[in-house]
TIVOGU-902977 format. One line per 3 residues: their letters; for each residue x, y, z of C-alpha. Coordinates in pm, whole numbers, plus 50000, padded with zeros to 5 digits. Example, Ala and Ser with C-alpha at 12.3 -4.5 7.8 and 13.67 -1.06 7.14 Angstrom:
<nodes>
as> 51230/49550/50780  51367/49894/50714
</nodes>
This chain:
<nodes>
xxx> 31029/20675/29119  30855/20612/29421  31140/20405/29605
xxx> 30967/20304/29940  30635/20115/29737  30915/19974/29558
xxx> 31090/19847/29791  30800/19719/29968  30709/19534/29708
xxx> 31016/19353/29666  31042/19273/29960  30761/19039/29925
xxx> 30981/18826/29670  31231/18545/29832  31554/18701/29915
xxx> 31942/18604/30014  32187/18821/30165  32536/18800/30012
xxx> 32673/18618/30346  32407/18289/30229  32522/18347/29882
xxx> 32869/18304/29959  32783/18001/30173  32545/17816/29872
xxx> 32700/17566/29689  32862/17673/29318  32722/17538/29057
xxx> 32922/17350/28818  32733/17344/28501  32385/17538/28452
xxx> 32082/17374/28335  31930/17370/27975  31599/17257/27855
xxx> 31574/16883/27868  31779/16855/28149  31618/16686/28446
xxx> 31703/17028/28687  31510/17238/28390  31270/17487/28555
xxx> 30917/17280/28567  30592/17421/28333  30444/17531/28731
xxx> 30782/17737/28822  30756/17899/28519  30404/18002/28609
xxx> 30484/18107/28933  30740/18307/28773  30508/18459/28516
xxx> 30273/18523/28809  30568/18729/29001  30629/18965/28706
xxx> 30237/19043/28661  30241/18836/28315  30531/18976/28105
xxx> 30740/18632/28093  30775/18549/27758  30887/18259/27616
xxx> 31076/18313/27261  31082/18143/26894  31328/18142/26633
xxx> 31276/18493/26467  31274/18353/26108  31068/18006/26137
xxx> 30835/18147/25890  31116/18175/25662  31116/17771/25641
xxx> 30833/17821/25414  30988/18017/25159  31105/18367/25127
xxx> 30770/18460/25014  30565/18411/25288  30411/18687/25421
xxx> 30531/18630/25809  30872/18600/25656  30823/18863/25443
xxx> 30739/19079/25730  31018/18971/25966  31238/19057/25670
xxx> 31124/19400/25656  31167/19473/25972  31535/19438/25945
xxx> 31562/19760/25767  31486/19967/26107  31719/19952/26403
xxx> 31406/20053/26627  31201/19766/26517  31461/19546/26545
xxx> 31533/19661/26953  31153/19634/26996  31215/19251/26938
xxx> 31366/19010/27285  31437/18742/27028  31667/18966/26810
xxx> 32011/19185/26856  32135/19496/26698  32415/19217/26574
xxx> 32321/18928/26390  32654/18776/26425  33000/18684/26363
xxx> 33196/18502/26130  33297/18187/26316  33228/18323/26640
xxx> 32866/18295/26750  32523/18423/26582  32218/18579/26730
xxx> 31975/18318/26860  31656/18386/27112  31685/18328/27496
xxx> 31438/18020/27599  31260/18287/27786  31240/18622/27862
xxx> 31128/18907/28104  30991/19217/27999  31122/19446/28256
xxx> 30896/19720/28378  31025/19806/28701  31301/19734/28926
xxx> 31089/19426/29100  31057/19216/28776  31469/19190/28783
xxx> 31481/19108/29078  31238/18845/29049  31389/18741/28711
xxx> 31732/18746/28943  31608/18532/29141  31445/18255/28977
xxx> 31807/18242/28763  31968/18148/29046  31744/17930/29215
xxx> 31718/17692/28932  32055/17748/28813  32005/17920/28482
xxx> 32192/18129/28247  32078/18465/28276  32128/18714/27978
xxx> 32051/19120/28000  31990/19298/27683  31858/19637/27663
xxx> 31992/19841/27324  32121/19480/27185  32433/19640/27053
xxx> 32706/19453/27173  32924/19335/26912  33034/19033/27129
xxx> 32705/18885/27166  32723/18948/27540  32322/18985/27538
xxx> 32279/18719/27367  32259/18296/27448  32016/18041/27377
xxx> 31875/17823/27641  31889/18108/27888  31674/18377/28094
xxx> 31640/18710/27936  31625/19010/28149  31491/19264/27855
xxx> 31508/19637/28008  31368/19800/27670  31046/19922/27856
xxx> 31217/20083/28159  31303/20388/27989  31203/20672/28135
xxx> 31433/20991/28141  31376/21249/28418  31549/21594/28450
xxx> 31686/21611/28817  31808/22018/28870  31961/21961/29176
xxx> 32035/21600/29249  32286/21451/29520  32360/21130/29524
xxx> 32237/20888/29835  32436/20897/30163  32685/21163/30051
xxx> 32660/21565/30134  32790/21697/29789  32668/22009/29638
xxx> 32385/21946/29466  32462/21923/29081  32234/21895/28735
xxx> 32138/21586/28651  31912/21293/28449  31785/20953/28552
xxx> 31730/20694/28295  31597/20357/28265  31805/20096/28203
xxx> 31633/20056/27906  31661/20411/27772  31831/20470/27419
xxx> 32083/20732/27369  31817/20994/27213  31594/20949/27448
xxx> 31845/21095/27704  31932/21359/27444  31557/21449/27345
xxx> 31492/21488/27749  31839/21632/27803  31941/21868/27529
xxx> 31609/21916/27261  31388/21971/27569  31606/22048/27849
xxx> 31870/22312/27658  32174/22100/27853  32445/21803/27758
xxx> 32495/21468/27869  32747/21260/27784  32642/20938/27598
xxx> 32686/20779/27282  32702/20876/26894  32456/20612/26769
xxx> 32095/20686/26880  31974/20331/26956  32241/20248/27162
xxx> 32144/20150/27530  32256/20368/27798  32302/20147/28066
xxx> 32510/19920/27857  32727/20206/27708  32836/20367/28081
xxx> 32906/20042/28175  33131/19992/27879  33366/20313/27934
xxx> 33086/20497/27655  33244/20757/27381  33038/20993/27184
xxx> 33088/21288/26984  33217/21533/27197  33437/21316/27446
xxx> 33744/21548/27402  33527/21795/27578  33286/21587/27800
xxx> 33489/21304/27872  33345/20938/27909  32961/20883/28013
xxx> 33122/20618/28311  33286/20924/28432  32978/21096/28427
xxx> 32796/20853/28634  32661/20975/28962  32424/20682/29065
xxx> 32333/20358/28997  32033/20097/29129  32143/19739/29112
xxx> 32002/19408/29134  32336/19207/29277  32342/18811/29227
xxx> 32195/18765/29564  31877/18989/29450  31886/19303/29652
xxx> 31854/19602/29533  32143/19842/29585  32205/20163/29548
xxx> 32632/20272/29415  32784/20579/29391  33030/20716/29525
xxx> 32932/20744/29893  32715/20397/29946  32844/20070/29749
xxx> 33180/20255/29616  33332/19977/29456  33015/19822/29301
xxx> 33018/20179/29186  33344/20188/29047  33283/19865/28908
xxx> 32984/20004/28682  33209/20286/28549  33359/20132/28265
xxx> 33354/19762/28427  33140/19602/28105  32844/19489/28124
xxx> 32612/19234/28283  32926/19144/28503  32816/19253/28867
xxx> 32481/19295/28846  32159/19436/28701  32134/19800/28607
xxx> 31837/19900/28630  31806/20309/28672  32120/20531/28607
xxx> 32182/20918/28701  32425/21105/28507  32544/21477/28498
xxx> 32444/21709/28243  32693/21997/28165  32635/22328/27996
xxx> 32597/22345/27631  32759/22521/27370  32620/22770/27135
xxx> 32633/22528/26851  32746/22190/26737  32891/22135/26371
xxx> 33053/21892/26116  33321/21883/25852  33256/21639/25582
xxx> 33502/21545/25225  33721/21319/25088  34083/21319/24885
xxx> 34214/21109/24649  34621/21059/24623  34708/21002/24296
xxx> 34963/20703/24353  35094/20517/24635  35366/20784/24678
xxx> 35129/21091/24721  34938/20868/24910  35182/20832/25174
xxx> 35278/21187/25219  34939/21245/25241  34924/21047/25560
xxx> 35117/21258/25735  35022/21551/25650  34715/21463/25761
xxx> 34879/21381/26118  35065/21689/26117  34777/21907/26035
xxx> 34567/21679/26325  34869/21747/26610  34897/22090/26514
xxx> 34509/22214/26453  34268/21974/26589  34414/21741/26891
xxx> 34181/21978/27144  33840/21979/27305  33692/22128/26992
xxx> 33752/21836/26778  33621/21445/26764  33459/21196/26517
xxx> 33729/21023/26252  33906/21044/25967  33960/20690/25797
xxx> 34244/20571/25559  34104/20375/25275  34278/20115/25072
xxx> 34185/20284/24748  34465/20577/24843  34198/20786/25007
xxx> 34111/21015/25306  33802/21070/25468  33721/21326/25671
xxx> 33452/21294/25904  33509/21519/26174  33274/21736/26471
xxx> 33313/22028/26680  33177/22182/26913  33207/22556/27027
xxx> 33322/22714/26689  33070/22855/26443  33076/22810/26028
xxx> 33344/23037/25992  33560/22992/26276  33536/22588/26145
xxx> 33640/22645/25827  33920/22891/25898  34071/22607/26108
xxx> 34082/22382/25789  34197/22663/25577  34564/22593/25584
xxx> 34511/22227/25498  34326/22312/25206  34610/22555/25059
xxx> 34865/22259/25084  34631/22040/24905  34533/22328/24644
xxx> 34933/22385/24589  34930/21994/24480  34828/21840/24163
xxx> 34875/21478/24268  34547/21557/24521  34180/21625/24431
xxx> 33883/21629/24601  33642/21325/24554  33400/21477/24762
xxx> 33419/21839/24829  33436/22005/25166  33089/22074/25342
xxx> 33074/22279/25686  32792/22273/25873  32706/22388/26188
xxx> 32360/22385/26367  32249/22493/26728  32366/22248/26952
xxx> 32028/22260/27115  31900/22081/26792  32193/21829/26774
xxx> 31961/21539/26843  31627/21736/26736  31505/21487/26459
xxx> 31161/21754/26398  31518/22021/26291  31657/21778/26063
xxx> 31337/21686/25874  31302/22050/25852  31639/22210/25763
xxx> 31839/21901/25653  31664/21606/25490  31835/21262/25494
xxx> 32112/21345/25771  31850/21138/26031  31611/20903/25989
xxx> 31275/20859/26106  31134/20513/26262  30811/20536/26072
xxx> 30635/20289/26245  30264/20420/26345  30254/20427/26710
xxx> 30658/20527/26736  30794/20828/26956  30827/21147/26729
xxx> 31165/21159/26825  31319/20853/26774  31563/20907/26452
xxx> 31853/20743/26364  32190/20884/26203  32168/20803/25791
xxx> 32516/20622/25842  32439/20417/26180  32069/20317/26010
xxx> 32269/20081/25713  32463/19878/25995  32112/19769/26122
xxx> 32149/19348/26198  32514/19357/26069  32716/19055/26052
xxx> 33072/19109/26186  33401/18961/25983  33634/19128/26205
xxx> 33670/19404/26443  34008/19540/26570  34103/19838/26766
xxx> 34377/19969/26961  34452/20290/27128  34719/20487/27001
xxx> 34926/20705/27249  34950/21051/27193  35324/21026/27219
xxx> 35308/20859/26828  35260/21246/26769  35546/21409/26798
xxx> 35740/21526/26513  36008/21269/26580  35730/20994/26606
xxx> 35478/21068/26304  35650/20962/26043  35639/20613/26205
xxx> 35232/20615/26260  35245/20766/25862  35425/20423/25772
xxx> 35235/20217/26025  34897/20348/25879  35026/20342/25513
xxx> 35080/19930/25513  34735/19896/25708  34576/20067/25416
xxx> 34759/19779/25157  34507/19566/25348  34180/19712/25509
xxx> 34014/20026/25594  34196/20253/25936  34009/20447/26134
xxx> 34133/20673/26384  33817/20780/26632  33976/21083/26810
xxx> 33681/21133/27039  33769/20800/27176  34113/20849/27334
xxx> 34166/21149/27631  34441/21256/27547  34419/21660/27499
xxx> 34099/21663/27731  34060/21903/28034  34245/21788/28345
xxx> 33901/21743/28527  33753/21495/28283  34102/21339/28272
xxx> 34049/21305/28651  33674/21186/28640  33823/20955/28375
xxx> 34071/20805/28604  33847/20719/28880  33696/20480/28629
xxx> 33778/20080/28576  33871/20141/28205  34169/20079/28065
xxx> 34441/20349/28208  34584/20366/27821  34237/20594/27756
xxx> 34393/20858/27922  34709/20976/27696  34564/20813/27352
xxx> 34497/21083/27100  34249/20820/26908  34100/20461/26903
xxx> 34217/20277/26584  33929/20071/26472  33977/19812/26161
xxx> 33646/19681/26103  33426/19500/25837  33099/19235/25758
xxx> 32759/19253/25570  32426/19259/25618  32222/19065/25846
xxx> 32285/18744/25850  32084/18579/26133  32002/18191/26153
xxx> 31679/18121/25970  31655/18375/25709  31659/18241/25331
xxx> 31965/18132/25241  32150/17879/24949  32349/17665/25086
xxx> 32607/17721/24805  32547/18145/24904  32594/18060/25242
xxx> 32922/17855/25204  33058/18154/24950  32957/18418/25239
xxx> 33123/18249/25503  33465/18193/25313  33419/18570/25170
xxx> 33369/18650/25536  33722/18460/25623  33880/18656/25363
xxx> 33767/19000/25502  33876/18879/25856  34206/18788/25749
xxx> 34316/19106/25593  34164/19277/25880  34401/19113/26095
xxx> 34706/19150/25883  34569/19533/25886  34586/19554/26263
xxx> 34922/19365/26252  35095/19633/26062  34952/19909/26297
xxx> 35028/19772/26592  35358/19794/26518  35362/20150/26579
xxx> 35154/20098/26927  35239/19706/27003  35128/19746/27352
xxx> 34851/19950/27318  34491/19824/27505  34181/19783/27307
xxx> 33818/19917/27393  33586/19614/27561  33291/19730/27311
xxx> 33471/19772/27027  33747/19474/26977  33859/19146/26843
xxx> 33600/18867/26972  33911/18612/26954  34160/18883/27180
xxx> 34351/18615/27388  34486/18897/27625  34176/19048/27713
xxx> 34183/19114/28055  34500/19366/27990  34332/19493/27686
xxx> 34001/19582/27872  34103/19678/28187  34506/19689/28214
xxx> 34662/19713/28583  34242/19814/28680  34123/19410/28611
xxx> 34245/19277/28972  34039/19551/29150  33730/19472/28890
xxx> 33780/19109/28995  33777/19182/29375  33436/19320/29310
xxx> 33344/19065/29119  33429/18804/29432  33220/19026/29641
xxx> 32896/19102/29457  32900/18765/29274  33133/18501/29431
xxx> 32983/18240/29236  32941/18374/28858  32573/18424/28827
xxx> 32643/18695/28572  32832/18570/28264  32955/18741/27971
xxx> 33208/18605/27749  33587/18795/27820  33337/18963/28087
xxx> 33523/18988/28446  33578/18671/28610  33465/18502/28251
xxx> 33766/18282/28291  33631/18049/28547  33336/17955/28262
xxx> 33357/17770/27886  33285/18030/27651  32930/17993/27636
xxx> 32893/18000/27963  32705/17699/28068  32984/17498/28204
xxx> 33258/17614/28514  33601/17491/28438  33800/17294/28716
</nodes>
């Protein structure tokens, strides 16, 4: 990027320093359209003339559905559900269509299409001047619905997502060694870092396991994948980050120049400080090859069930709690296991010798049987993310986006494609300390995780907890704003469940709709009573901000833990008066929960 024509050219755009911005008036309740303060049709103009002509302004995604189900633009908008690409190429749509009794997906009033740095800032800009609620959205994952509000501005970074190889980058203003790197877009998916990083580049970078996820969004959210026990978090890996703050300058953070706006993006959350809008992350060697070990048991009563629990913790403390290992193993209500697991740095045979010994003690057992037999497989890592390999070698483990027109190497993971537009009953998780794995302690987590399963679904995500990482990612993982409790989990517990897409506008019986919604209730209940049990074994344990309970009253602990004062400090200093809102976002408590309206 050629920084000095960009910053020439915002400089052209009305500015305030953060000493102005401080000294401004707060704003006690933001406009929406009808109000008197509303933007007029000639600001918007001059606001669609700023960006070069990429303000959009958005409909309801499923008018045409009024109708009837039949018609062909509803037809087509229906269709489009099925892809996960399709449905990121759309502002007025999220990856999420919803939750049950919490909010749904519905389109900003307008939006900005993002190209460069200079259309945030101008988007920035006119938020603030005519006191707006802006949103950002770039992957559209989150869960919470943090990229998502009607009535408001949307920043959309989708088309700034270029990924460039950096050999020997140092960050601004400091005199490190220079290091491997790649800058992204703050629009860039997950595998389009990996196609740049690891298909083409033959290195690693430490992102996330779905493949449409947004990168800027994930660092800023801590950001598991994988291989985590080896690589540690992709906040940790952050070297560099440009910002648009509230007062719209542009900033450069890292560790040298902005350090606690830097520290702030590490693992922060999202859309809280600023705008992202180009990240640089280290890349780290790779290993030889990549695998995964896929099958399922069946206990044969509640009994066998049980034992088989903690065997399966035994086996997991003894064989697998190391850098090798990540992915899950969930604990299913129908008294069954399944395993789900990666490594990295062990071939076929060195993989399956590790599972050997847990495959005897089920073999010596008659009250065990495999519902799904064991499959190893392991690939060169180099073609991890290579969707031309898969289509090749392994048909069905990725899918294509077939669109005509659409990057040859945008794929999805078969398993990640079927949550496209999901609707969210519930969503729990907790991170269990590694201490629930000694001898002395197992048989507790075995009793916890056996009453969970008399209610809903457990699964333990070892890649997301530290614990049993090197002491160097443990460090870069420290000098992050995450939640301290990271560091000596041995898993995230996630209870989860919904359907599919359920987003306002799409054809729908009343009488379905009232079933769905008190089917939904259901699900979320048992969820909860799910979580209840396990927590029991870990009742102070902190929760992960992207992947947790939308009605969490202790958030701020859960999130962040002794780290929130610091990430509120920052807050007070890049954005004293809340310009950036996200719901159980830092410094979210001085806003209702839509964030329209300042409380006191």
């Amino acid at each position: 990027m050629k920084r000095r024509s960009l910053l020439k050219s915002v400089a052209a755009l009305p500015l305030m320093s953060l000493t102005s911005l401080r000294a401004a008036t707060a704003p006690r309740r933001r406009v929406r359209p009808g109000d008197a303060a509303w933007p007029s049709a000639a600001a918007w103009a001059q606001l669609q003339q700023r960006v070069d002509g990429r303000l959009l302004k958005l409909d309801a995604p499923f008018a045409a559905c009024a109708a009837g189900a039949a018609a062909p633009a509803c037809t087509a908008a229906l269709d489009a559900l099925k892809n996960t690409y399709a449905i990121g190429d759309q502002p007025a749509l999220t990856q999420t269509s919803g939750w049950q009794d919490a909010w749904s997906s519905q389109p900003s009033a307008y939006a900005v299409t993002a190209r460069g740095t200079a259309d945030v800032v101008a988007a920035v800009n006119f938020a603030r001047e005519h006191n707006l609620r802006l949103v950002v959205k770039g992957g559209g994952h989150s869960y919470q619905g943090t990229s998502d509000a009607p009535d408001s501005l949307l920043v959309w970074t989708r088309q700034m997502n270029d990924a460039t190889l950096q050999p020997a980058f140092v960050a601004q203003g400091c005199s490190d060694a220079p290091q491997p790197a790649v800058t992204l877009g703050a629009g860039a998916m997950w595998i389009d870092a990996y196609d740049a990083v690891t298909t083409r580049g033959g290195r690693y970078v430490q992102g996330g396991g779905c493949t449409t996820v947004g990168v800027a969004g994930l660092v800023q959210s801590g950001g598991f994948g994988s291989f985590s026990k080896h690589y540690g978090s992709a906040a940790a890996g952050l070297l560099e980050a440009e910002v648009v703050t509230a007062d719209g300058q542009v900033r450069i953070a890292n560790a040298c120049t902005n350090p606690e706006l830097f520290w702030a993006l590490k693992g922060g959350g999202g859309g809280s400080v600023g705008v992202v809008t180009r990240l640089t992350l280290r890349t780290r060697e790779l290993p030889e090859t990549f695998g995964a070990v896929f099958f399922t048991i069946k206990a044969a009563s509640d009994e066998a069930y049980r034992a088989l629990i903690a065997q399966v913790l035994a086996f997991y403390a003894g064989a697998l709690f190391n850098a090798n290992w990540g992915e899950q193993i969930g604990f299913n209500t129908g008294n069954t296991v399944d395993v789900s697991m990666v490594f990295q740095g062990l071939n076929q045979q060195q993989a399956e010798a590790v599972w050997a010994p847990f495959l005897a003690w089920l073999g010596e057992r008659p009250e065990y049987a495999l519902e799904k037999p064991l499959r190893v497989v392991a690939l060169p890592a180099r073609q991890f993310w290579n969707l031309a390999f898969f289509k090749k070698y392994a048909p069905g483990f990725m899918l294509a986006d077939e669109r005509p027109g659409a990057p040859a190497h945008h794929g999805v993971w078969k398993g990640d494609a079927e949550d496209a537009g999901w609707f969210i009953h519930g969503y729990h998780s907790a991170w269990l300390p590694a201490t629930l794995l000694a001898a002395e302690q197992q048989a507790q987590l075995a009793d916890a995780l056996f009453r969970s399963t008399r209610h809903w679904r457990v699964g333990l995500h070892f890649n997301k907890g530290l614990a049993g990482a090197s002491a160097a990612d443990l460090a870069a993982a420290r000098d992050t704003a995450m939640n301290p409790d990271v560091l000596g989990a041995f898993a995230l517990a996630i209870i989860a469940g919904g359907d599919g897409p359920h987003y306002p506008g799409m054809p729908d019986a009343k009488e379905e709709a009232e079933q769905r919604a008190q089917r939904g209730r259901e699900r979320a209940a048992s969820i909860g009573r799910a979580m209840a049990e396990l927590r029991k074994a870990a009742p102070r344990a902190g929760s992960y901000v992207s992947e947790s309970d939308y009605f969490l009253k202790d958030w701020q602990a859960a999130f962040w833990g002794a780290n929130y004062k610091r990430l509120a400090r920052a807050k007070r200093q890049y954005d004293p008066h809340g310009l950036f809102f996200v719901r159980h976002g830092v410094g979210s408590e001085a806003w209702s929960d839509d964030g329209f309206t300042r409380k006191g």
